[in-house]
N, C-alpha and C positions, 0 to 999 in steps of 0.2 A: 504494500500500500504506500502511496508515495501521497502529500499534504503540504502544499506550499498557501502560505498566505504573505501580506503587506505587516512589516516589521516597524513601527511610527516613533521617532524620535525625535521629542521637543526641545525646542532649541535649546533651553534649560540643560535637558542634560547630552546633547550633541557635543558639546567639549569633553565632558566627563569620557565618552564612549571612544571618542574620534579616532583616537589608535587601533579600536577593535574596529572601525567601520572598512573594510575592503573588499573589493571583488572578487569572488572568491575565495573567501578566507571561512572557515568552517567557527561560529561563536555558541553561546550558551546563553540563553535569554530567558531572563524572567519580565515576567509583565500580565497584562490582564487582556482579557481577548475583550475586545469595544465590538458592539453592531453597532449597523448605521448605514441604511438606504440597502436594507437588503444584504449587504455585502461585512466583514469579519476582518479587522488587524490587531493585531499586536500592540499594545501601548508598554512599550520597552521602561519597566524601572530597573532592571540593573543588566548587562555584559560583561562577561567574561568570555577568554579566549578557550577553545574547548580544551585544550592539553591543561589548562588551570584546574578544570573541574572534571575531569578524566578517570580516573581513579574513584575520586570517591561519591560517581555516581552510582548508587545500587539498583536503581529504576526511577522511571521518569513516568507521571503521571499526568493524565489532561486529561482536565475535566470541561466538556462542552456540552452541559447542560445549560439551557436557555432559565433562566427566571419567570417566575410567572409573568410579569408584567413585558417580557419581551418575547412573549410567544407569539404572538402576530405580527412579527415583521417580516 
């Protein structure tokens, strides 16, 4: 199964991240999945490079259950 969405970075924290921001470059993202006009991204609160967080991942879990109040979008 392959799952690609839009990764959103406020300018706020665009300096914070910039060294992880590259093309191609494989990172580690936490944040909160935003709707909005039908469509799903990423609101990035923190980045890391995946070799950072490699090890002592033991599994990865995603939760994309909608809330009631945004079940009709």
């Amino acid at each position: 199964m392959c799952y690609s969405d839009t990764a959103v970075v406020f300018p706020s924290a665009y300096l914070k991240f910039f060294d992880y921001i590259n093309d191609g470059k494989v990172v580690f993202v936490n944040g909160k999945v935003n709707f909005r006009d039908n469509e799903s991204n990423i609101i990035v609160e923190d980045m890391k490079h995946i070799n950072d967080v490699y090890d002592s991942i033991k599994a990865i879990n995603v939760d994309l259950s909608m809330k009631e109040n945004n079940k009709n979008l």
